[in-house]
N, C-alpha and C positions, 0 to 999 in steps of 0.2 A: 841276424844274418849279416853275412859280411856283403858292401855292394862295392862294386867293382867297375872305375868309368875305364876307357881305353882312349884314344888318340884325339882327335877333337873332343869330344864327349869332356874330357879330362882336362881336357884346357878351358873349355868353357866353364867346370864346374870348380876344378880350382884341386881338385883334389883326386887321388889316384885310385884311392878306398875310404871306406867309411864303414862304420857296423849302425844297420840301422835296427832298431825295434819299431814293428809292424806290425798291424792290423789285417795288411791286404789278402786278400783270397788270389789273386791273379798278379802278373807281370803289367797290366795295366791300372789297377787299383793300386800299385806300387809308384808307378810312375806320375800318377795322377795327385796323391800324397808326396812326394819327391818335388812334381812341379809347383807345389804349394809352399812349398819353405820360404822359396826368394827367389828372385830374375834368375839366378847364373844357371838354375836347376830347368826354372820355366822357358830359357832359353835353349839348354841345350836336348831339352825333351820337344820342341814345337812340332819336329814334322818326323813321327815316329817311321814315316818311310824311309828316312835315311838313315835308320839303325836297326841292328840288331839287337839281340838280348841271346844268353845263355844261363841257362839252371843248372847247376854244380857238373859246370862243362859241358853240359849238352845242349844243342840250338833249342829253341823253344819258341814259341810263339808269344806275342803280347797276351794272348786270351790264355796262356796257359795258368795252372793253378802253383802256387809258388806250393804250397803243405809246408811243410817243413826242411824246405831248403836249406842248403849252410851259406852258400853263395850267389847270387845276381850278377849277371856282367852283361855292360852294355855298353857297344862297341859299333864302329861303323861299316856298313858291307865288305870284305877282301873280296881282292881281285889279286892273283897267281900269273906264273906262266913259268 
């Protein structure tokens, strides 16, 4: 699946996308694998409250279950007006 960082998220990790091959069942067993690679990943995952996450576009939750997604993206809360 293709994983997709967005604005800090992406500068912390160095990179804009990636295709990762996975194991995970959920957006946290993702992340949790992700944070294990190396710092830039374990840094920019530390406080899952300051981000989001979206499955092939649509918001989703960390518990949610990845199946057979095509895309991950993990991005940090918008604010509009």
């Amino acid at each position: 699946m293709d994983v997709l960082y967005f604005a800090w998220v992406r500068e912390r990790i160095g990179l804009p996308r990636e295709r990762v091959e996975t194991n995970a069942a959920t957006v946290a067993e993702l992340v949790a694998e992700l944070s294990s690679r190396e710092e830039r990943y374990e840094a920019a995952f530390a406080d899952l409250s300051a981000l989001r996450v979206a499955i092939d576009q649509e918001l989703a939750d960390f518990d949610a279950p990845i199946g057979d997604a095509r895309e991950v993206a993990f991005f940090p809360p918008m604010t509009g007006g």
